[in-house]
C-alpha positions in Angstrom: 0.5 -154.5 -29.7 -1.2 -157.9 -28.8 2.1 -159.9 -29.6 3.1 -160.7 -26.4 1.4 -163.0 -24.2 1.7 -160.3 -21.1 0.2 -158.2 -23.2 -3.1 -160.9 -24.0 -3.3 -161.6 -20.7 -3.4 -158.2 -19.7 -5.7 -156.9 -21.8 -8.3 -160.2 -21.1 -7.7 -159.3 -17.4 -8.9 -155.8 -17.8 -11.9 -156.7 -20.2 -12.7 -159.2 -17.7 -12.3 -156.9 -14.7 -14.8 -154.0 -16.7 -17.8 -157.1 -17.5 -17.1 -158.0 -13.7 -17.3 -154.4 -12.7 -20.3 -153.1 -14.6 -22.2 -156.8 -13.8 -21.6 -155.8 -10.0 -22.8 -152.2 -10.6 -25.7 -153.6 -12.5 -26.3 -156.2 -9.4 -25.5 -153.3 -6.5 -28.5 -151.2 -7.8 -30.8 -153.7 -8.6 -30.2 -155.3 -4.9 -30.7 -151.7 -3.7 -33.6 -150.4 -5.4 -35.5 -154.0 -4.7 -34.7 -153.3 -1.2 -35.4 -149.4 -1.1 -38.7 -150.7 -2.5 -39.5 -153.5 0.3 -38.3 -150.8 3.1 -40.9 -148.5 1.1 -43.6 -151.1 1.2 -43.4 -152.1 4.5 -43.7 -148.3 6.0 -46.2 -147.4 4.1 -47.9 -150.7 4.4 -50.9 -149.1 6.2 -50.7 -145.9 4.5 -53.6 -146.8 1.7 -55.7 -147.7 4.8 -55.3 -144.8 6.8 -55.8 -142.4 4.3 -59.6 -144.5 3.8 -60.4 -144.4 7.3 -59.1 -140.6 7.5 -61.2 -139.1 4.5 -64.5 -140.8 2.6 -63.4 -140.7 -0.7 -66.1 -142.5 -2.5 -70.0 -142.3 -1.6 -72.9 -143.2 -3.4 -70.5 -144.4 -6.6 -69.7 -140.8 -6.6 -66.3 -139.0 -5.6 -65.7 -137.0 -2.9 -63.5 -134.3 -4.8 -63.1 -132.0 -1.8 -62.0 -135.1 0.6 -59.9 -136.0 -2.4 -58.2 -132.4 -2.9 -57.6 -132.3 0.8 -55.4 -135.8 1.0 -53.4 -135.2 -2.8 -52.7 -131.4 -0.7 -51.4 -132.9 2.3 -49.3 -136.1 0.8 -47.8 -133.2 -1.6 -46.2 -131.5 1.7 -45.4 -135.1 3.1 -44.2 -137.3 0.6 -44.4 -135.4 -3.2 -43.1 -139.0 -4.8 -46.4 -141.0 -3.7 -49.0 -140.8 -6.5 -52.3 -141.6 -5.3 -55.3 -143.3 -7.8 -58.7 -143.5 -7.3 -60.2 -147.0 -9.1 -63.7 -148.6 -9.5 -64.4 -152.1 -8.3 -63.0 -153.6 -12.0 -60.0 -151.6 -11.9 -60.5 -148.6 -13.9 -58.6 -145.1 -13.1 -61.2 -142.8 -12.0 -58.9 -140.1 -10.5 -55.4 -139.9 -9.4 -52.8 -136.6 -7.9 -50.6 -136.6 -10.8 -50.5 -133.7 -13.7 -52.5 -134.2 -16.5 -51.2 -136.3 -19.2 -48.5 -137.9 -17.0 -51.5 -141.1 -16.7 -50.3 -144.0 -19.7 -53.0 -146.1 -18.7 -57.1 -146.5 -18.1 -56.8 -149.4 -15.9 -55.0 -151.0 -13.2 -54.8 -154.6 -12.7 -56.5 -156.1 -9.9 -54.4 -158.7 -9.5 -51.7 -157.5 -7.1 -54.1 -155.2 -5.7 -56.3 -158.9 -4.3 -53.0 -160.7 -2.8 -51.4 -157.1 -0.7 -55.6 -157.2 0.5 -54.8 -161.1 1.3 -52.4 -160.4 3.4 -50.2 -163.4 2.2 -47.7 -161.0 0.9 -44.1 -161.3 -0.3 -42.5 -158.0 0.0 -41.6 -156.2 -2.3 -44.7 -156.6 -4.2 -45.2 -154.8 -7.6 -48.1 -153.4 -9.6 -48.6 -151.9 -12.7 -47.4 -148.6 -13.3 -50.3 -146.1 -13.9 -48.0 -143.3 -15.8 -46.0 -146.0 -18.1 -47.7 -148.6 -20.4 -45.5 -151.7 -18.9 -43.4 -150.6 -15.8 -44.4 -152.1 -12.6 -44.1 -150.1 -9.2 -44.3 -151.2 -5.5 -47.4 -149.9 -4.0 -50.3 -149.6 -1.2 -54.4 -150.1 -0.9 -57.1 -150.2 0.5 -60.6 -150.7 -0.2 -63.0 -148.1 -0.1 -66.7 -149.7 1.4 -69.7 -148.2 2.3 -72.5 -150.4 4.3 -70.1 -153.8 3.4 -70.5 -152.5 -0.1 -67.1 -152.1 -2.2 -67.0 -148.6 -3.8 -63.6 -149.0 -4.9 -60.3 -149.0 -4.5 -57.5 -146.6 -3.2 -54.2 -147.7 -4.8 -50.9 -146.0 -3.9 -47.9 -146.2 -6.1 -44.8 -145.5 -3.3 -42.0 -144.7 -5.9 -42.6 -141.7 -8.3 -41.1 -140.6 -11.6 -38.0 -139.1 -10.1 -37.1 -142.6 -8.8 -37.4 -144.3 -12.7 -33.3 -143.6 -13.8 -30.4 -144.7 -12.3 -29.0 -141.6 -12.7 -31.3 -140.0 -10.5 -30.9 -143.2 -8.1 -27.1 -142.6 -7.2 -27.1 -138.8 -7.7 -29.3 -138.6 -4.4 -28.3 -141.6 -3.0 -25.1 -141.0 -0.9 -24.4 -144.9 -0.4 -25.0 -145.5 -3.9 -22.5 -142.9 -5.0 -20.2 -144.3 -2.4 -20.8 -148.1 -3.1 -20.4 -147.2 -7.2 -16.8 -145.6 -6.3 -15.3 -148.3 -4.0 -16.5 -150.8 -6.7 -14.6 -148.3 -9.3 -11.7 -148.0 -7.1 -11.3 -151.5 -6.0 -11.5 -152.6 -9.7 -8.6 -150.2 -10.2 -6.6 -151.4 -7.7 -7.0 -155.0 -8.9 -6.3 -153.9 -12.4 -3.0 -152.3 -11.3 -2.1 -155.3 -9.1 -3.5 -158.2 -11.6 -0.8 -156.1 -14.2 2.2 -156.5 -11.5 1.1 -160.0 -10.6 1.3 -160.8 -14.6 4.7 -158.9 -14.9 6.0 -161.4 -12.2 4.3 -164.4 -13.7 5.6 -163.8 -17.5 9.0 -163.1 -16.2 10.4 -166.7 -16.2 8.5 -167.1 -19.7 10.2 -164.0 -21.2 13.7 -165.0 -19.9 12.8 -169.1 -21.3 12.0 -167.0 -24.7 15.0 -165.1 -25.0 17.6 -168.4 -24.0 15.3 -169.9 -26.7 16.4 -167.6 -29.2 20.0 -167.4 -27.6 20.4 -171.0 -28.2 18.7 -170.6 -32.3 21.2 -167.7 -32.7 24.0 -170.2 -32.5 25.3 -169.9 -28.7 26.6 -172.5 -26.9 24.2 -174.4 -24.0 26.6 -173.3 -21.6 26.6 -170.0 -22.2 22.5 -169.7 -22.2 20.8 -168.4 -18.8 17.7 -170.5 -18.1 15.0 -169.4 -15.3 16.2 -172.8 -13.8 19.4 -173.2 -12.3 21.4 -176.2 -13.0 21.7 -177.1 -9.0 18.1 -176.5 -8.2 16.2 -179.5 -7.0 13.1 -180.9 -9.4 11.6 -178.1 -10.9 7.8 -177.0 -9.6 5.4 -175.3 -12.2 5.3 -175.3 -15.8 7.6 -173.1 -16.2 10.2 -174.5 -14.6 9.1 -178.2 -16.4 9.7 -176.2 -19.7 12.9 -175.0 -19.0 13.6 -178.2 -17.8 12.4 -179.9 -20.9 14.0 -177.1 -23.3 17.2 -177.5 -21.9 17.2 -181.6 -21.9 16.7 -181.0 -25.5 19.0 -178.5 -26.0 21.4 -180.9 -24.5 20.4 -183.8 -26.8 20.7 -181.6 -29.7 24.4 -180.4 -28.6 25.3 -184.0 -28.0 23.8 -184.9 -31.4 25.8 -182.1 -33.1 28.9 -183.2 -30.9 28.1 -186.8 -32.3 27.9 -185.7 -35.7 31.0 -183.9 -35.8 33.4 -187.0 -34.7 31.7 -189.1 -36.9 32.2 -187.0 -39.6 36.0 -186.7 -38.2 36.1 -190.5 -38.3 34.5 -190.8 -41.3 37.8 -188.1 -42.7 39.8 -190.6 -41.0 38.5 -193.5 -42.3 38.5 -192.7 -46.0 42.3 -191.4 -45.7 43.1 -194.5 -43.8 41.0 -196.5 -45.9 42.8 -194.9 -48.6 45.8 -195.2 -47.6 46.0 -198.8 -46.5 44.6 -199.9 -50.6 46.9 -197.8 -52.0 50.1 -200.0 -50.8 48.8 -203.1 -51.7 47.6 -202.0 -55.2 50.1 -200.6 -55.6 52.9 -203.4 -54.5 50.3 -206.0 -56.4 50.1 -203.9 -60.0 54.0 -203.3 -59.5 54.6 -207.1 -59.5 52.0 -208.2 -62.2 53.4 -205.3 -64.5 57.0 -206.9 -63.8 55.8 -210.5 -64.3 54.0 -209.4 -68.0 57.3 -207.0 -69.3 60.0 -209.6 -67.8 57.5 -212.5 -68.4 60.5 -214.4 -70.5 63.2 -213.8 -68.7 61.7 -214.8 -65.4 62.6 -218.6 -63.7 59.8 -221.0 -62.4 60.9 -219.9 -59.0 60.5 -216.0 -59.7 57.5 -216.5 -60.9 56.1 -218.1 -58.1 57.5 -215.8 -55.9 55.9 -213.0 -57.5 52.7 -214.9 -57.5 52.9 -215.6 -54.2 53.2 -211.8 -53.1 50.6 -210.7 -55.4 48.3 -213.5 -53.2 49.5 -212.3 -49.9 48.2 -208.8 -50.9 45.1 -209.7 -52.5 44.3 -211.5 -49.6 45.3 -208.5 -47.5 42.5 -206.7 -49.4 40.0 -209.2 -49.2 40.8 -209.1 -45.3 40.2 -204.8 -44.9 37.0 -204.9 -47.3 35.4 -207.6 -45.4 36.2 -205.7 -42.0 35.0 -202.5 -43.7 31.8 -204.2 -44.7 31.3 -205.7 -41.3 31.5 -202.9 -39.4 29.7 -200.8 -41.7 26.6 -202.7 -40.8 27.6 -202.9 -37.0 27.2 -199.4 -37.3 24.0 -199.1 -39.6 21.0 -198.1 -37.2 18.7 -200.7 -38.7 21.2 -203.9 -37.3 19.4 -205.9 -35.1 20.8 -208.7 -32.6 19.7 -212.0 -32.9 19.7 -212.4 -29.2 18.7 -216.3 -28.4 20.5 -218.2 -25.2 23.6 -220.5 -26.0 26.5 -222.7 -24.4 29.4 -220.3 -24.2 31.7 -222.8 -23.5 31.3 -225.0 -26.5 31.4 -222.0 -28.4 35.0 -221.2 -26.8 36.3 -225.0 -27.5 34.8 -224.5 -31.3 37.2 -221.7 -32.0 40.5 -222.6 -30.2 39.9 -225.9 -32.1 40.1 -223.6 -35.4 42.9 -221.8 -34.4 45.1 -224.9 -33.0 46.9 -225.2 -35.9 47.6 -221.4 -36.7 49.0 -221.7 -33.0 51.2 -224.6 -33.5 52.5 -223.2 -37.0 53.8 -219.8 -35.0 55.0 -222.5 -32.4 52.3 -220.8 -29.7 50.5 -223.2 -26.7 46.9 -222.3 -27.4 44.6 -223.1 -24.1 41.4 -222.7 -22.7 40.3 -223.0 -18.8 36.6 -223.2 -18.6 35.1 -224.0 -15.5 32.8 -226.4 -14.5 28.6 -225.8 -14.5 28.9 -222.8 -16.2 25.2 -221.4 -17.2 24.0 -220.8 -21.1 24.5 -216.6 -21.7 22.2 -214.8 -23.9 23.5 -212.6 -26.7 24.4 -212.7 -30.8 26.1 -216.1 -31.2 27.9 -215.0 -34.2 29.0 -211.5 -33.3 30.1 -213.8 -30.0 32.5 -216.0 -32.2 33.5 -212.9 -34.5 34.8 -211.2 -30.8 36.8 -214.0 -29.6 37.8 -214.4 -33.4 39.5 -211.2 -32.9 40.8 -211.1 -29.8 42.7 -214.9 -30.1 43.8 -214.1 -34.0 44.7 -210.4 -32.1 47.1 -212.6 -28.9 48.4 -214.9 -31.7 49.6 -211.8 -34.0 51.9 -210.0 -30.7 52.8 -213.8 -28.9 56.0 -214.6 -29.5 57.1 -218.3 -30.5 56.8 -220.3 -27.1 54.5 -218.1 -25.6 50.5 -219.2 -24.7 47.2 -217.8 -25.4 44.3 -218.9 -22.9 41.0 -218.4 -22.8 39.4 -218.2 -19.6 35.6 -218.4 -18.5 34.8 -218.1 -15.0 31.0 -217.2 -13.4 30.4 -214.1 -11.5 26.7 -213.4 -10.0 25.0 -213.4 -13.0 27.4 -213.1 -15.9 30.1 -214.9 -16.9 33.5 -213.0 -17.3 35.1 -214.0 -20.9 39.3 -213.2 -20.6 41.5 -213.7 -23.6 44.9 -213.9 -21.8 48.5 -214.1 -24.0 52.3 -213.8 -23.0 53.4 -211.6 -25.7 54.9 -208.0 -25.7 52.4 -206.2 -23.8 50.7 -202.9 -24.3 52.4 -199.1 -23.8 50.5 -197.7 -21.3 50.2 -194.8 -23.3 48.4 -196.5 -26.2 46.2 -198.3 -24.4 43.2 -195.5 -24.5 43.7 -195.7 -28.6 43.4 -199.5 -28.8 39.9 -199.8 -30.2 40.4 -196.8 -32.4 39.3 -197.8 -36.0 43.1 -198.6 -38.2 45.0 -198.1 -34.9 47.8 -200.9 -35.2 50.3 -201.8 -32.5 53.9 -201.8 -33.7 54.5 -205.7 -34.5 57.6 -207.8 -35.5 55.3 -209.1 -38.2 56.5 -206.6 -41.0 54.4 -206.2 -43.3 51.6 -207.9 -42.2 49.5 -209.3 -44.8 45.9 -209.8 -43.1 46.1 -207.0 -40.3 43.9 -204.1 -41.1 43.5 -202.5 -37.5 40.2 -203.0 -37.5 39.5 -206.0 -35.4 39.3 -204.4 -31.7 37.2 -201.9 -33.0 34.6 -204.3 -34.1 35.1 -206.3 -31.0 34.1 -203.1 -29.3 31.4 -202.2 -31.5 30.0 -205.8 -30.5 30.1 -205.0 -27.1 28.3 -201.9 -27.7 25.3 -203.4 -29.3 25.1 -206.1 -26.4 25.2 -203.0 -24.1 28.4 -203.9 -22.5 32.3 -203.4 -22.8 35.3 -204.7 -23.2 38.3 -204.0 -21.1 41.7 -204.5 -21.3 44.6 -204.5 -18.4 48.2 -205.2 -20.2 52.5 -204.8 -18.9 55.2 -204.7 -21.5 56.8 -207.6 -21.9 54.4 -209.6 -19.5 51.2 -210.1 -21.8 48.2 -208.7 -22.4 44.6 -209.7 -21.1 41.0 -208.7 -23.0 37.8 -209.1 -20.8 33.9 -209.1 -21.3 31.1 -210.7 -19.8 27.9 -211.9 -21.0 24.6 -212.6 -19.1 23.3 -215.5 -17.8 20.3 -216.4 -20.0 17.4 -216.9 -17.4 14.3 -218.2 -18.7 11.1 -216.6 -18.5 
């Protein structure tokens, strides 16, 4: 029943709402009996002393019964809630108007009885309570004196039994009864409209539980209604922030699923090209050691180097795809970590077209690099640097024709420095260029087969870039050339 929080909050509303309303109940009647009791007080503040001057109620230390019977009879037809008590000079009840056995108590306190004869009085002021043991009443008195000699007291209690219940109090009290219904009815009324006011609030929470459970069920992000709209502004209350937040996540989580999915698509991919590209060269290698050991005698010098010669070119094809495996395997582990540290770029170009000089001048290729003056030390992975432009020359040397030229550019702009690998050879399709830096995507060559080309080298150029948290682009026309670009920042020092 309590499940919901509508149905908490409801029910601590309306728990609240009942405390509140019997507290102000509680508070109403004690505010208007205290003032009932001062507006008693201060009309009959004289009444004690009247009733001495009117009657001699006390002479000679001895009562006056008839006086006494004569003022009970006429306060009866007046007033029949005002009890009247006839004390000595210590207090003690000597007579008083009210039936027998109603009286509790032998003796009144004095107390009270002294400060309303002061006259430094704070309205309403109690006194004991002749008829009950500890209940205190408001009251009026008077001394009674004969010849400046005190002969006792006359002590008024305003407020008789039928006052003592609350029962009684609102049952002839019309504003009571009228106060204790408004306070009824306007607890109602706020009961009904604090329940509406909830049904409002809780709306948006009930609709953010239910995408909730839409979204757990299996449905699509898209498909999900939220409380907030995808084109409203910045969202206001909590509410809103939690369907904010929930659907951020929700996003995140799709994205992550998304994620998950291609890589496991590319790791399919992978293992069948993977596959694939060992089984040709195994195969092709075992093929030619089997022939050399069966035809082992009847093979010439020549043959046999020859065969020897293919079985290297393939091992070393395999040594080439593991090692590009393994390297980007660990590009892509989450734990790799760049070495960042601040270095001269262009002795680091010079370095490798120094490497490759003779690579270029065996495929009879003009390898060149323009590097322009003053350039700045960049910050990034050194290494993964030279394993990039590794790639992207070895890459230009594999699709140059013979008399054709690789350059390598470096020129400033604002605060990088733009790295191009530029070549003459066949050029790109246009529509392969989007699959370039796809992982085993190989270009159709006039090397056939080639021995060291595993497809693998853009993709871990890119994968570089990645990690740096920038890109490399490529722009490229058939039969015009091909040109690889990406920058590195300017190291500035702290």
């Amino acid at each position: 029943m309590f499940r919901s929080l509508y149905s908490k909050l409801s029910a601590v509303m309306l728990m609240l709402f009942i405390g509140v309303g019997i507290l102000v109940v509680q508070v109403v009647l004690y505010a208007t009996d205290m003032y009932r009791q001062e507006v008693s007080q201060k009309l009959n503040r004289e009444l004690a002393a009247n009733l001495v001057k009117e009657k001699l109620l006390i002479q000679d230390s001895k009562i006056r019964h008839e006086d006494l019977k004569h003022i009970f009879h006429m306060l009866m037809v007046i007033n029949p809630s005002i009890e009247l008590y006839l004390l000595d000079p210590e207090g003690n009840i000597l007579t008083y108007s009210a039936a027998p056995g109603k009286v509790k108590r032998e003796r009144v306190s004095l107390g009270p009885v002294k400060t309303w004869l002061s006259g430094d009085v704070t309205m309403p002021l109690l006194g004991d309570d002749p008829r009950h043991p500890q209940r205190k009443k408001v009251f009026s008195a008077a001394r009674i004196q004969q010849q400046d000699r005190l002969e006792g007291y006359l002590y008024v209690i305003l407020g008789g039994e039928e006052y003592d219940s609350v029962a009684q109090k609102i049952q002839e009290s019309f504003i009571l009864r009228m106060s204790t219904w408004i306070i009824i009815a306007g607890l109602c009324l706020a009961s009904v409209s604090g329940l509406i006011f909830f049904a409002l609030l809780t709306r948006r929470l009930k609709r953010l539980d239910a995408s909730m459970r839409a979204f757990k069920s299996g449905k699509s992000l898209a498909s999900v209604d939220f409380p907030l709209g995808h084109g409203q502004a910045l969202p206001g209350d909590e509410v809103d922030h939690l369907s904010q937040t929930f659907r951020e996540m929700a996003g995140r989580i799709e994205q992550q699923i998304e994620e998950l999915q291609n890589n496991d698509l590319l790791r399919r991919e992978l293992v069948a090209n993977v596959s694939h590209d060992l089984r040709t060269p195994l195969a092709t290698l075992t093929a030619y050691l089997e022939t050399m050991q069966l035809k082992e005698a009847d093979l010439s010098a020549d043959e046999r180097r020859k065969y020897v010669q293919v079985a290297r070119n393939h091992c070393l094809r395999l040594s080439s795809l593991v090692n590009d495996l393994f390297e980007l395997a660990r590009l892509d582990a989450e734990e790799n970590k760049l070495n960042l540290e601040p270095f001269n770029i262009a002795e680091l170009v010079q370095d490798v077209v120094q490497n490759y000089e003779l690579t270029a001048k065996e495929k009879d290729i003009t390898l060149t690099s323009n590097i322009g003056q003053g350039l700045s030390f960049v910050q990034g992975d050194i290494g993964l640097i030279e394993r990039i432009l590794e790639n992207l020359i070895m890459n230009a040397l594999r699709h140059t024709p013979k008399g054709g030229t690789v350059s390598i550019i470096l020129s400033p702009a604002d605060e990088y420095i733009n790295v191009q690998v530029l070549d003459t050879g066949d050029g790109i399709p246009e529509q392969e260029l989007p699959h370039i830096f796809d992982r085993f995507y190989k270009i159709s060559t006039s090397e056939s087969p080639p021995v060291s080309f595993t497809g693998l080298g853009l993709a871990i150029a890119k994968r570089i870039m990645d990690l740096h948290g920038s890109d490399i682009e490529v722009e490229s026309e058939l039969n015009s050339g091909t040109c690889f670009t990406f920058r590195l920042p300017v190291y500035t020092p702290n």
